[in-house]
C-alpha positions in Angstrom: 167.0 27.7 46.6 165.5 28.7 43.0 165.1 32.3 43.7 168.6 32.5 44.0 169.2 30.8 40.1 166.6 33.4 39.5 168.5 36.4 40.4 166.0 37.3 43.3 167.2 38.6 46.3 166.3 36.2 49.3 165.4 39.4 51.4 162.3 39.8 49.3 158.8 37.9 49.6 158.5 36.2 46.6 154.8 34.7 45.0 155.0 31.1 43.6 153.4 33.3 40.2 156.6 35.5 39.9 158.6 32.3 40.1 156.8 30.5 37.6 156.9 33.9 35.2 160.2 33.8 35.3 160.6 30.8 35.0 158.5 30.5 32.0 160.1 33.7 30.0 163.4 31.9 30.6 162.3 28.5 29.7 161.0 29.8 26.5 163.8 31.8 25.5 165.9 28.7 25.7 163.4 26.4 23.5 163.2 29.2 21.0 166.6 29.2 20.8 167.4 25.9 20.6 164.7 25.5 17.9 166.4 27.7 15.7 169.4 26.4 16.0 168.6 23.5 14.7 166.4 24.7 12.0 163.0 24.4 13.3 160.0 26.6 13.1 159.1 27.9 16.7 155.3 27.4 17.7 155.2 29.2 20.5 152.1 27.7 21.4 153.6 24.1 21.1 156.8 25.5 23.1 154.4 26.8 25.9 153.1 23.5 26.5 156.4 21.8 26.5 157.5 24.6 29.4 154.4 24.4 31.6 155.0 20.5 31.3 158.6 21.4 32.5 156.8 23.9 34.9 154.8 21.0 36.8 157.8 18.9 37.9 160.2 21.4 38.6 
């Protein structure tokens, strides 16, 4: 159940948009942070393409 790595309660109706919000802020965060880590410049708009890639099989 995703909504439940998410941190949403199951009670609530949840819209395959909030889902894929959060899913993108998290997402992000992570690449970011990995990027600079390692010494790379973050695009965001390169990263945002690598998430909604990410987005599309998950």
């Amino acid at each position: 159940m995703p909504f439940l790595l998410l941190g949403f309660s199951p009670d609530r109706a949840i819209s395959s948009s909030s889902l894929s919000n959060e899913f993108m802020k998290v997402q992000l965060a992570k690449l970011k942070a990995d990027q600079e880590k390692s010494g790379k410049k973050a695009e965001h708009k390169e990263n945002f393409k690598k998430v909604a890639a990410l987005w599309k099989t998950a």
